[in-house]
TITORVEX-753432 format. One record per residue: residue number from 1; x negated, y negated, z negated of N, C-alpha, C in turn. Coordinates in steps of 0.1 Angstrom, whole numbers, plus 5000, padded with zeros to 4 digits. Each point is the difference from the previous one (the first is absolute). Example, Ala and Ser with C-alpha at 12.3 -4.5 7.8 and 13.67 -1.06 7.14 Angstrom:
2
(node 1; (4868; 5057; 4922); (5009; 4988; 5000); (4991; 4988; 5000)),
(node 2; (5004; 4989; 5007); (4991; 4989; 5000); (5008; 4989; 4992)),
//
This chain:
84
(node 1; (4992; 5012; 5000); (5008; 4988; 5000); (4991; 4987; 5000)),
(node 2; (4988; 5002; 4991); (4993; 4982; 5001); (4993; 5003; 5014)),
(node 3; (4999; 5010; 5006); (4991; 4999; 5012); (5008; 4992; 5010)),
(node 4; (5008; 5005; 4997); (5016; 4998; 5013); (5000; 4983; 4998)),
(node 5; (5004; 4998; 4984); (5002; 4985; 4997); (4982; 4989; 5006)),
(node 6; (4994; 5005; 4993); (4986; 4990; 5010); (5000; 5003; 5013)),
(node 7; (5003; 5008; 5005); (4998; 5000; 5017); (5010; 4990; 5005)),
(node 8; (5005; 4998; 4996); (5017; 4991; 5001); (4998; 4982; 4994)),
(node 9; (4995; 5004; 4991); (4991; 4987; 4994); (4987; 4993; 5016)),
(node 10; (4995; 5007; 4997); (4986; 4999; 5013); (5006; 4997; 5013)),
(node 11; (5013; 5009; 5005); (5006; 4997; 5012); (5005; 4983; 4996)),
(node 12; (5007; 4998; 4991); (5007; 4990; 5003); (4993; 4987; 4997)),
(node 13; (4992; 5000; 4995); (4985; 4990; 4994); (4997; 4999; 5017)),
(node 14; (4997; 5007; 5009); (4989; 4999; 5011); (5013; 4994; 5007)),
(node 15; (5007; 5009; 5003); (5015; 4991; 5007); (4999; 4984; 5001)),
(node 16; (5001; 4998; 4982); (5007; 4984; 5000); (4983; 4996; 5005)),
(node 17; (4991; 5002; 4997); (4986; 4994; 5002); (4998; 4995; 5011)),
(node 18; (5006; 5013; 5014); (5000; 4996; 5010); (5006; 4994; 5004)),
(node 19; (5012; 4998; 5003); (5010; 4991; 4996); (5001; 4987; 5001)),
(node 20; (4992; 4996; 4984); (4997; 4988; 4997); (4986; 4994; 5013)),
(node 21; (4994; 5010; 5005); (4987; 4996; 5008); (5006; 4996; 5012)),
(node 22; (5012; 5006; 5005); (4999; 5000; 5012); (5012; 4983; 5002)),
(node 23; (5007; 5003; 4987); (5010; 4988; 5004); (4985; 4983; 4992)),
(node 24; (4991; 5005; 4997); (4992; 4986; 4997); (4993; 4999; 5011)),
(node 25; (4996; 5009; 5011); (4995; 4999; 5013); (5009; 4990; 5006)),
(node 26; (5013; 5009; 5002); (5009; 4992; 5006); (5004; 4984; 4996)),
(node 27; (5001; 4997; 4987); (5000; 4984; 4995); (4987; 4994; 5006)),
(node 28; (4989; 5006; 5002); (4992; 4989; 5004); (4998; 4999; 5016)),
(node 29; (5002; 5010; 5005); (5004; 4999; 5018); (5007; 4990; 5000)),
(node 30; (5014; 5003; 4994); (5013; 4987; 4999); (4999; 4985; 5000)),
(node 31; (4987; 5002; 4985); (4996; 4985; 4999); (4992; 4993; 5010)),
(node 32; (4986; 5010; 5005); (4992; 4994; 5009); (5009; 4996; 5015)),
(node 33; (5008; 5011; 5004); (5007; 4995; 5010); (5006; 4987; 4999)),
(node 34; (5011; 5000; 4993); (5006; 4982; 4995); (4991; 4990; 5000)),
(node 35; (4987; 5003; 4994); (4987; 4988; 5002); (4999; 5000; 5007)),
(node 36; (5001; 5002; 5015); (4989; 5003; 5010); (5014; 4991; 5011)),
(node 37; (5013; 5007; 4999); (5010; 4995; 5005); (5006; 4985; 4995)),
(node 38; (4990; 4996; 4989); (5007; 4986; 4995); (4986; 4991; 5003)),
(node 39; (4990; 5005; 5003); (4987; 4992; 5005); (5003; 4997; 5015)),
(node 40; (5003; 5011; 5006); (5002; 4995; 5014); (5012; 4989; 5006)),
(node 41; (5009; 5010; 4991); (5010; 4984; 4998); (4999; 4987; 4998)),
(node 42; (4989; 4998; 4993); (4997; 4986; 4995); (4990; 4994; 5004)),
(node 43; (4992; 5009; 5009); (4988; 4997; 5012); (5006; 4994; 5017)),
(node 44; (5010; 5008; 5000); (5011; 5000; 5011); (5009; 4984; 4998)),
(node 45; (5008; 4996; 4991); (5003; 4990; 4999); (4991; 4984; 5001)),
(node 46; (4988; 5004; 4993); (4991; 4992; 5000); (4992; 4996; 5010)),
(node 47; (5001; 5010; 5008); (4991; 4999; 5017); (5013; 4993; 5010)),
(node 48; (5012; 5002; 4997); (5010; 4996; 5004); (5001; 4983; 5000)),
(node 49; (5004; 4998; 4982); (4997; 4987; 5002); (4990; 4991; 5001)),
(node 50; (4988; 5005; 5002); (4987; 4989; 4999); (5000; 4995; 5015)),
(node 51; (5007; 5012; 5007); (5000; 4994; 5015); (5010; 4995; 5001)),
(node 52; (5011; 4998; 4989); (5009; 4991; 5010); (5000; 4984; 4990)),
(node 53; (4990; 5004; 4992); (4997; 4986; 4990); (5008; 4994; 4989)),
(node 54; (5011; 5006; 4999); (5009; 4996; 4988); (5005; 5018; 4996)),
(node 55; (5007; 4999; 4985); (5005; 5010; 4994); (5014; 4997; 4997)),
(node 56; (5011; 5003; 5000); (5016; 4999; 4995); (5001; 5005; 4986)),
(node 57; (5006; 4991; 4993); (5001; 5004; 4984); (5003; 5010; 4992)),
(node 58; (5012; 5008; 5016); (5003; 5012; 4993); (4986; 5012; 5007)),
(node 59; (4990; 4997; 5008); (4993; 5007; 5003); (4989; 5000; 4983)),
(node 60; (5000; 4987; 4999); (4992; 4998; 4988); (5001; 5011; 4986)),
(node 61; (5017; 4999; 5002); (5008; 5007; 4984); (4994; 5014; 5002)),
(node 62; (5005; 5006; 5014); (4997; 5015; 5003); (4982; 5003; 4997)),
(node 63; (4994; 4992; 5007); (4981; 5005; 4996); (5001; 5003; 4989)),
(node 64; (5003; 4990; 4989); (5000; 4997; 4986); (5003; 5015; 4993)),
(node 65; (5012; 5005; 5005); (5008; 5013; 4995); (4989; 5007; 5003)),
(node 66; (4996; 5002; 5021); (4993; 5015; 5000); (4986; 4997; 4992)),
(node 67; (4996; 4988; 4994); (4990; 4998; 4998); (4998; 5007; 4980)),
(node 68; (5009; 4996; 4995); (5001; 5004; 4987); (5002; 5013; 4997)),
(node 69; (5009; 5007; 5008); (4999; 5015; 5007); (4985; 5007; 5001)),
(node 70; (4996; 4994; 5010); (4986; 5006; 5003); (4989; 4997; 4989)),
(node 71; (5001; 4987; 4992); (4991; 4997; 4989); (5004; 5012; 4989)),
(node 72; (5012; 5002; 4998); (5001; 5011; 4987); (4995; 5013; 5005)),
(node 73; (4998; 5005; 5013); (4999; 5010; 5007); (4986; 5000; 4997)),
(node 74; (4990; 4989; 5000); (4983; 5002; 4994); (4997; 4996; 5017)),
(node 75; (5006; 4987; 5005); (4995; 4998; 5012); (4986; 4987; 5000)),
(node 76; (4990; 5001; 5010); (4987; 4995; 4997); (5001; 4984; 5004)),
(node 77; (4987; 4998; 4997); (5003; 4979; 4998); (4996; 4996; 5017)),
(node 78; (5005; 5009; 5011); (4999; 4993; 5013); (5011; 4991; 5003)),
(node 79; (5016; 5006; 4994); (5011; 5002; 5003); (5003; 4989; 4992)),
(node 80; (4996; 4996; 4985); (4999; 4989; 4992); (4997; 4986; 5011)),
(node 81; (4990; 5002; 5005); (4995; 4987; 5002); (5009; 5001; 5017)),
(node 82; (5005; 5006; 5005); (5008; 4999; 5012); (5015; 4992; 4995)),
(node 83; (5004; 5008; 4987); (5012; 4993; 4995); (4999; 4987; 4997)),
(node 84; (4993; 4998; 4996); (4994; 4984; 4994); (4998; 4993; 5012)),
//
C-alpha cells in the first residue's frame, strides 16, 4: 500500500512540475511576443508621423497607452526616447 501511495505521490509531483514548466514557458513566449508586437507598433507610428510632420492628439493618447503597456512588459530605453 505505501509503495502504491508514493508512486502516486511522485507521479503527481512530476505531473504538476511539468505542468507548471510548460505553462511558465508559455507566459514568457506570450510576453516576449506582445513586446515585440507593441515596439513595432510604436516604431510604425513614429516613422509614419515624422514624415508627415505633425502627430493628432488622439494618435498622442494611443502611443501613450501602447507605450505604458510595453514599459510594464520590461520594454528598453530606445522606445522611451522615440515616445518623447
Amino acid at each position: 500500500m505505501e509503495l502504491i501511495l508514493n508512486y502516486w505521490v511522485e507521479f503527481l509531483f512530476t505531473t504538476i512540475t511539468t505542468l507548471l514548466i510548460y505553462m511558465f514557458k508559455q507566459y514568457v513566449g506570450l510576453k516576449s511576443g506582445i513586446k515585440a508586437l507593441l515596439n513595432n507598433e510604436i516604431i510604425r507610428i513614429y516613422e509614419l508621423y515624422s514624415e508627415l510632420g505633425y502627430c493628432p492628439s488622439y494618435i498622442k493618447e494611443n502611443i501613450e497607452e501602447i507605450y505604458n503597456s510595453y514599459h510594464k512588459l520590461g520594454g528598453d530605453g530606445m522606445i522611451t526616447t522615440m515616445v518623447e
